[in-house]
C-alpha positions as CSV (number, residue, x, y, z in Angstrom):
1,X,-49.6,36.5,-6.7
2,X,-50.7,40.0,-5.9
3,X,-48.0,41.8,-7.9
4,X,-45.6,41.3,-10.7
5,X,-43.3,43.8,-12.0
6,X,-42.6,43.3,-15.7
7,X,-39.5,45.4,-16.4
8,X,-38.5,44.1,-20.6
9,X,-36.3,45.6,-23.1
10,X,-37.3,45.8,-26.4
11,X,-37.3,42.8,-28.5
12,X,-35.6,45.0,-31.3
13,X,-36.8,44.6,-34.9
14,X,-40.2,42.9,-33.7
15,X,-41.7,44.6,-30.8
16,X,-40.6,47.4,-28.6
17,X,-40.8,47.4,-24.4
18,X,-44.5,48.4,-24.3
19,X,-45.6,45.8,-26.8
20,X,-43.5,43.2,-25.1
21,X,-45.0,44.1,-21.1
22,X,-48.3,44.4,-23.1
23,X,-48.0,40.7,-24.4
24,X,-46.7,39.4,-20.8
25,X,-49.7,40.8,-19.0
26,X,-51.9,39.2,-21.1
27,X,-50.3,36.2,-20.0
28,X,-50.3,36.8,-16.7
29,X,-54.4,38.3,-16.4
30,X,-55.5,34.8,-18.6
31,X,-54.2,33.0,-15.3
32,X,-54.6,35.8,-12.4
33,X,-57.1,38.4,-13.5
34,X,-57.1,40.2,-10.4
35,X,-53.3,40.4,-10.1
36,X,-52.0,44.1,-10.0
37,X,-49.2,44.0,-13.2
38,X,-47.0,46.7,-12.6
39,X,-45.4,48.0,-16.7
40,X,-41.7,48.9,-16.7
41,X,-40.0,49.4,-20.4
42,X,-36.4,49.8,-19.7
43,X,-33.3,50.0,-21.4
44,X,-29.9,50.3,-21.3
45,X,-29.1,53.8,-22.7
46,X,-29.7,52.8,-26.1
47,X,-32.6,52.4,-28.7
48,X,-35.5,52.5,-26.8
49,X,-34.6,54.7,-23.8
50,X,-36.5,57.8,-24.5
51,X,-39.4,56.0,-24.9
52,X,-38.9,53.9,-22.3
53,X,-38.6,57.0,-19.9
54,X,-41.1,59.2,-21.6
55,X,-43.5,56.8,-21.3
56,X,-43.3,55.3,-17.8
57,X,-43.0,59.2,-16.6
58,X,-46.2,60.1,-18.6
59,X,-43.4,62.9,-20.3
60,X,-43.4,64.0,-24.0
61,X,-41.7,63.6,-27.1
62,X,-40.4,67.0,-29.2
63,X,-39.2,66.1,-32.5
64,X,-37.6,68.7,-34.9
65,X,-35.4,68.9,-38.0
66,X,-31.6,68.8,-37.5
67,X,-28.5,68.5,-39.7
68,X,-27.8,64.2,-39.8
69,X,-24.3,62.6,-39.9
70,X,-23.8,64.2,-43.2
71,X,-25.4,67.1,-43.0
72,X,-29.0,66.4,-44.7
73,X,-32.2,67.6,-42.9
74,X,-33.3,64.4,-40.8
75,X,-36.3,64.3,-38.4
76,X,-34.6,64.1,-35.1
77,X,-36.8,63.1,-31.6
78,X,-36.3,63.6,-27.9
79,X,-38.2,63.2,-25.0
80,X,-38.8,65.5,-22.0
81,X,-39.5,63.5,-18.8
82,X,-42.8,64.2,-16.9
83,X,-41.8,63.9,-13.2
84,X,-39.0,66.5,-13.2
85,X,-36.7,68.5,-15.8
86,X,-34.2,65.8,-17.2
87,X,-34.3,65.7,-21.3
88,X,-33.6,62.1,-22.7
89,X,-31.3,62.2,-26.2
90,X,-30.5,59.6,-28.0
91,X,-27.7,60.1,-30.3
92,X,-28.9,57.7,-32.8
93,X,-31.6,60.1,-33.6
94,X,-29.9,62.5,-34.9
95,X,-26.4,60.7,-35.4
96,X,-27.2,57.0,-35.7
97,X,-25.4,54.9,-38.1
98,X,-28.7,53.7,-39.5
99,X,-29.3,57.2,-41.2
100,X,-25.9,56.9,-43.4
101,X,-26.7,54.3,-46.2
102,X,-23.8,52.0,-46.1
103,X,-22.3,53.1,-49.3
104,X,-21.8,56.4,-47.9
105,X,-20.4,55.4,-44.5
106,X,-17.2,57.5,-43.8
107,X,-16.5,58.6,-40.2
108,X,-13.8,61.1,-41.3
109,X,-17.1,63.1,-43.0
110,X,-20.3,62.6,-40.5
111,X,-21.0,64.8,-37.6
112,X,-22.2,64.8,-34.1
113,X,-24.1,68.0,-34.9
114,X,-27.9,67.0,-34.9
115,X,-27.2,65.9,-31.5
116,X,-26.0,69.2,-30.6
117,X,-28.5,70.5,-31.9
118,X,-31.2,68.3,-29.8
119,X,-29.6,69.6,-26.4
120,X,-29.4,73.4,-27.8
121,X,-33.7,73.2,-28.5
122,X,-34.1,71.8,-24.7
123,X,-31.7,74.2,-23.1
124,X,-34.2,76.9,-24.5
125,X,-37.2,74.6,-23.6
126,X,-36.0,75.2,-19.9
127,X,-34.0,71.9,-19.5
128,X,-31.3,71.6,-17.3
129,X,-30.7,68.2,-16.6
130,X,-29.7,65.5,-19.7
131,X,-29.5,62.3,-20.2
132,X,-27.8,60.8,-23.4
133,X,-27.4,57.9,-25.1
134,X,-24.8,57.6,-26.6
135,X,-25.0,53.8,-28.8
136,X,-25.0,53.4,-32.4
137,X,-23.6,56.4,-33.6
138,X,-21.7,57.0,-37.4
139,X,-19.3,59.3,-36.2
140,X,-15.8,59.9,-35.0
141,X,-15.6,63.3,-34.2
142,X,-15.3,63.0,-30.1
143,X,-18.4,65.3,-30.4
144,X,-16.8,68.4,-32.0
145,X,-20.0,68.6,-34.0
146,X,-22.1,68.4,-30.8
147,X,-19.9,71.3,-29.4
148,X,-19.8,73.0,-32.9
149,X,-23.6,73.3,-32.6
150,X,-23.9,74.6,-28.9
151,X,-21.0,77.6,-29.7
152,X,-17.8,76.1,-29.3
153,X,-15.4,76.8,-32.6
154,X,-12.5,74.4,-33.3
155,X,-10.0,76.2,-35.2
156,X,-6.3,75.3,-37.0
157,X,-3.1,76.5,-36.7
158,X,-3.6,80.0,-38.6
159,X,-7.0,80.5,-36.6
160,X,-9.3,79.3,-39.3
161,X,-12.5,78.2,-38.1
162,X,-12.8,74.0,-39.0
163,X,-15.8,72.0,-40.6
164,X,-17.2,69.2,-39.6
165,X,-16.3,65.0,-39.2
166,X,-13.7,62.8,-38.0
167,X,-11.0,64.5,-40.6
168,X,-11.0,67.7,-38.3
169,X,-9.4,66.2,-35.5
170,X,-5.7,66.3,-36.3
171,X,-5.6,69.8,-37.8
172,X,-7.1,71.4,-34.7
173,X,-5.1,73.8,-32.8
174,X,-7.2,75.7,-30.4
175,X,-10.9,75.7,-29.0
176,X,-12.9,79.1,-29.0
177,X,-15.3,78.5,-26.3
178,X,-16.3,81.9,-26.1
179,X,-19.2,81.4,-27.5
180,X,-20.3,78.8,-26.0
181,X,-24.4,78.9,-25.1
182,X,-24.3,80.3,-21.8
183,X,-27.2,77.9,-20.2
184,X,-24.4,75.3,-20.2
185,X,-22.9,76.9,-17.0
186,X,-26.3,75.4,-15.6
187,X,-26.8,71.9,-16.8
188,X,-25.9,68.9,-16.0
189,X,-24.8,65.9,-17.9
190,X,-25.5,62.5,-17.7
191,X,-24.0,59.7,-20.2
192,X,-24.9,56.6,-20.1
193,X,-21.9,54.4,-21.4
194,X,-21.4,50.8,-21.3
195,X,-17.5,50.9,-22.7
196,X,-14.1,51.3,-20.8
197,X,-12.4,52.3,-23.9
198,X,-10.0,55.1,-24.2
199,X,-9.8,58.1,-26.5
200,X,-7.0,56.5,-28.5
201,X,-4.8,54.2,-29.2
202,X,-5.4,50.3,-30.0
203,X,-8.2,50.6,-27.6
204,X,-9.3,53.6,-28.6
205,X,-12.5,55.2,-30.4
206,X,-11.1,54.6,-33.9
207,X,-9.4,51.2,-34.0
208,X,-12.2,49.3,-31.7
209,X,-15.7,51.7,-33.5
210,X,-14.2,52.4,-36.9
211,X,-14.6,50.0,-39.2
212,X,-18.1,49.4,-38.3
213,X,-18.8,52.6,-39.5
214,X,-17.0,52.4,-42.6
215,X,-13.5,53.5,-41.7
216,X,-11.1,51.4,-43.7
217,X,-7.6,51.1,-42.6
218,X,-5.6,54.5,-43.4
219,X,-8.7,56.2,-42.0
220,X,-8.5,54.5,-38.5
221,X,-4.3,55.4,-38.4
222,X,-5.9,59.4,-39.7
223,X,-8.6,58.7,-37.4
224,X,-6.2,57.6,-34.2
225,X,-4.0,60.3,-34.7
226,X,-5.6,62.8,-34.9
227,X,-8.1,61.9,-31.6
228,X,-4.1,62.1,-30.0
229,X,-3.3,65.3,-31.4
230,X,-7.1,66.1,-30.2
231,X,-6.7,65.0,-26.1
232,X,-3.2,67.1,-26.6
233,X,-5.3,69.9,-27.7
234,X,-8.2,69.8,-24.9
235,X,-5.1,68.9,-21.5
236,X,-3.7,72.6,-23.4
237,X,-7.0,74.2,-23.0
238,X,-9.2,72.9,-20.5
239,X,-5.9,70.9,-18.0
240,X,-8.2,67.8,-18.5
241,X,-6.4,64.7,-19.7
242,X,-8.9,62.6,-21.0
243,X,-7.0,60.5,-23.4
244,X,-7.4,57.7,-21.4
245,X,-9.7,58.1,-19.5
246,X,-12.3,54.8,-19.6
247,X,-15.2,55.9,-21.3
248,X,-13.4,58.5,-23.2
249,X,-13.4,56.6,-26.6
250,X,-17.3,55.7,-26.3
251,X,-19.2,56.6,-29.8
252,X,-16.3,57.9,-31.7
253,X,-14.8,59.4,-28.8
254,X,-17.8,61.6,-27.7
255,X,-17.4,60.2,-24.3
256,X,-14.2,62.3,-23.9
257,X,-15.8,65.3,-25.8
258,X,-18.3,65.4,-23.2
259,X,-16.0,64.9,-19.9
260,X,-13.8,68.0,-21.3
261,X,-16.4,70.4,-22.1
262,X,-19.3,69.5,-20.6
263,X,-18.0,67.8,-17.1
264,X,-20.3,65.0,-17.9
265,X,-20.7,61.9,-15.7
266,X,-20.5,58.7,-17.7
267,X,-22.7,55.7,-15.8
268,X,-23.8,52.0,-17.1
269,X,-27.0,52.5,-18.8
270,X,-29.1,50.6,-17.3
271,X,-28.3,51.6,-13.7
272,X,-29.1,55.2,-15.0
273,X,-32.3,54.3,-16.3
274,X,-33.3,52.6,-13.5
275,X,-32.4,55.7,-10.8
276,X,-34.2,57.8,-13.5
277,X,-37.1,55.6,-13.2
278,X,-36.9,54.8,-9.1
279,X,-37.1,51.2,-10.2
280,X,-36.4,49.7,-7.0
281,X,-39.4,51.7,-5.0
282,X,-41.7,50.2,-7.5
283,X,-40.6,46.6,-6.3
284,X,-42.5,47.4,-3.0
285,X,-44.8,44.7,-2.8
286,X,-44.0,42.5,-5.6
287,X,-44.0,38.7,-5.7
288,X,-41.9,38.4,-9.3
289,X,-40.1,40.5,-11.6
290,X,-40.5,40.1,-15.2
291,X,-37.6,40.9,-17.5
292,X,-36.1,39.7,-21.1
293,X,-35.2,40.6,-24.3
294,X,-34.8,39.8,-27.7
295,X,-31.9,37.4,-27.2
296,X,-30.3,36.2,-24.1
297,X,-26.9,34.8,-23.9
298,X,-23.6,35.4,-21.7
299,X,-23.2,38.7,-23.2
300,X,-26.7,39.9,-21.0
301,X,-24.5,39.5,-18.3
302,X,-22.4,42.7,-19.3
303,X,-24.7,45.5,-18.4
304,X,-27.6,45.1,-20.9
305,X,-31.1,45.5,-18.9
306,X,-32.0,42.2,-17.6
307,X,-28.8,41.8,-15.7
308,X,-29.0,45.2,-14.2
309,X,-33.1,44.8,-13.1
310,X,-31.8,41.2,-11.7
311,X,-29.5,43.0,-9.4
312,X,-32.1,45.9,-8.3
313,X,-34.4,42.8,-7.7
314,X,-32.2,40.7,-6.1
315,X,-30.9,44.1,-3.5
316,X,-34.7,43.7,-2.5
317,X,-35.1,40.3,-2.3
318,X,-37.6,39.6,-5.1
319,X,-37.1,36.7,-7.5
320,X,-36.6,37.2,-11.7
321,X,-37.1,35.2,-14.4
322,X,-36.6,36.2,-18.0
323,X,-38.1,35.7,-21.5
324,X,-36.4,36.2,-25.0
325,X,-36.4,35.0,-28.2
326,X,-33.0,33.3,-28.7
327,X,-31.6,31.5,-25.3
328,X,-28.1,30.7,-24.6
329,X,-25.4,30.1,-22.0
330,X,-28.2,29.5,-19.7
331,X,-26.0,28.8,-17.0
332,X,-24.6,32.7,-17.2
333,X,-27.5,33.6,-17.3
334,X,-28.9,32.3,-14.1
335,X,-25.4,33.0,-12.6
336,X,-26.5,37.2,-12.6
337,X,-29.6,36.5,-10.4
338,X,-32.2,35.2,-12.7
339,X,-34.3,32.3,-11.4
340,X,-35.1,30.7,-15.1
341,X,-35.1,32.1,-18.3
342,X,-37.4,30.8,-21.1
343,X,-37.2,31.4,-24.9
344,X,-41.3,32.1,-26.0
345,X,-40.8,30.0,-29.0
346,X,-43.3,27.2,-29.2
347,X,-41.7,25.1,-32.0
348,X,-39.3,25.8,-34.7
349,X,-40.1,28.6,-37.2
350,X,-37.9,30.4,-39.4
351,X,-36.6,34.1,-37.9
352,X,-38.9,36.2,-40.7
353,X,-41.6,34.0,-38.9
354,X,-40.6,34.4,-35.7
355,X,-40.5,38.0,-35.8
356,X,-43.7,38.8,-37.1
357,X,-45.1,41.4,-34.2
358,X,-48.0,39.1,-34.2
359,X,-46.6,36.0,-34.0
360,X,-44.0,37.0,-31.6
361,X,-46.8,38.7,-29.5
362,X,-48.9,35.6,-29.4
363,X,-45.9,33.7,-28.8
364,X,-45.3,35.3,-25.5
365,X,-48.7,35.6,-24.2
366,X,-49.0,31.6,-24.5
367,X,-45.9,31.3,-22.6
368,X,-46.6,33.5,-19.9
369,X,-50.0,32.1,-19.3
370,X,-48.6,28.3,-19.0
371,X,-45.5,29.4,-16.9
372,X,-48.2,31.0,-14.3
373,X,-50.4,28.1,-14.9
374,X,-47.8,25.5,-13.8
375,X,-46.8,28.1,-11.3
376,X,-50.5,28.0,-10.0
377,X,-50.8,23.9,-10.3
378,X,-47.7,23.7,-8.0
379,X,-47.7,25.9,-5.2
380,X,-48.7,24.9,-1.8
């Protein structure tokens, strides 16, 4: 084989993307040293992606202090791409569940204003262009927070300027955009969003997202209601329905925050990351694409990276196969275009074991080299 295009998610908790296409070219130069191993970390909009993108377009990574989902000073990272102007944000940085220690989870109190806060430092950078991720936030503000921190002002019915969180929503009464950071009118927005769900309602932001982020009952019926009285609020001012609009209810509603205000354009993630990265021109050539992740079951087939690097592969003709840690449903699996997929475990081991980096490493450097050894002792 001449060329192989490795194109992995992370396997998360154990070894990011780089690691993993690290580990798999060992495996493949032990069998075909002279074979040109083209290194593709993707993702699909969530943890990961601005490296992922920072890295394959040699760009860099700013980091600064923000206000987190409850307002503390947390360290906050974004990456600026290298072959053009696009900013990559990942709310998680700035607004990611794992920064609320789970006693303290309560969506009605955390903020999307870090985030904000990320896109206001790269408008003045010189950015125009963004691309968030939006997965694993602690918030259910429908990005009031974000919008709080580039100039907007929510206020109530007597024209009092509102806080922060999820427990904003039903008292607002009218949006001051006035004030709203002027390099907006040039940017662009980008979302990538893996969800159909709507603003509200049983589907909605609240009752689907809330309790995992701590919401109990009579907060998701506050929650709801108020993400109503919200969409009722931004048809009023901007003529935009969003309530139920798919997408809308993505990460505590910032999906429809974003529509209204920013005219953002919500997109699977892991076709946005591969446009970003011109994926399919770098499949020029190639013999065998590469991909995995940590686990691989019927759920891959519904949008996470493998499945969307199968189907740019398959639109050019090149065969896939996968690697992960756990295997099931192999059946669905194969079903979205991939050839075989092989779990790199070489006997049983507990999961601590298993996801040592070393380990895990090793593991997939064996199995690489004996697929392309069989693969070797086969062909014609």
């Amino acid at each position: 084989m001449k060329k192989i295009v490795v194109a992995v998610d992370s396997f998360k908790g154990c070894l990011d993307s780089l690691e993993v296409a690290g580990a798999i070219e060992a495996g493949i130069k032990a069998v075909h040293p002279r074979c040109e191993v083209v290194k593709v970390p993707v993702a699909d909009g969530g943890e990961g992606t601005v490296q992922a993108l920072v890295w394959a377009t040699g760009g860099r990574t700013h980091t600064l202090t923000v206000h987190g989902p409850l307002m503390r000073p947390v360290a906050a990272s974004y990456g600026i791409l290298g072959d053009g102007p696009p900013a990559v944000i990942e709310m998680a940085s700035a607004s990611g569940l794992p920064l609320v220690p789970p006693g303290e989870r309560n969506p009605m109190e955390t903020t999307t204003l870090g985030t904000g806060e990320l896109i206001a430092d790269a408008l003045r950078r010189g950015c125009r262009r963004f691309i968030l991720g939006i997965g694993g936030s602690a918030t259910n503000d429908a990005g009031t927070g974000l919008l709080q921190a580039l100039g907007f002002r929510f206020l109530d019915a007597a024209g009092t300027e509102l806080g922060h969180g999820g427990k904003i929503l039903k008292t607002i009464a009218r949006i001051d955009g006035s004030g709203a950071n002027p390099l907006l009118r040039e940017a662009e927005f980008r979302v990538a969003c893996d969800v159909d769900n709507p603003f509200s309602g049983p589907r909605g932001a609240a009752h689907v997202y809330g309790p995992q982020k701590g919401a109990d009952p009579q907060m998701v019926a506050v929650l709801d209601r108020g993400l109503a009285q919200f969409a009722a609020v931004i048809k009023a001012h901007t003529g935009r329905d969003i309530d139920a609009e798919p997408g809308a209810g993505a990460a505590g509603g910032m999906g429809g925050g974003l529509l209204a205000f920013l005219g953002a354009r919500l997109q699977p993630g892991i076709a946005l990351v591969l446009e970003t990265l011109r994926f399919e021109n770098l499949l020029d050539g190639a013999s065998l694409v590469i991909t995995g992740e940590g686990r691989m079951d019927a759920q891959t087939a519904m949008g996470k990276a493998p499945q969307g690097v199968a189907a740019a592969a398959a639109r050019r003709g090149v065969p896939v196969i996968a690697l992960a840690g756990g295997v099931e449903d192999t059946a669905a699996i194969n079903r979205i275009g991939i050839a075989g997929v092989f779990s790199i475990m070489p006997r049983p081991m507990s999961l601590q074991d298993a996801m040592v980096p070393e380990t895990a490493a090793k593991n997939i450097r064996e199995l690489v080299a004996q697929l392309f050894q069989t693969i070797a002792a086969v062909r014609p």
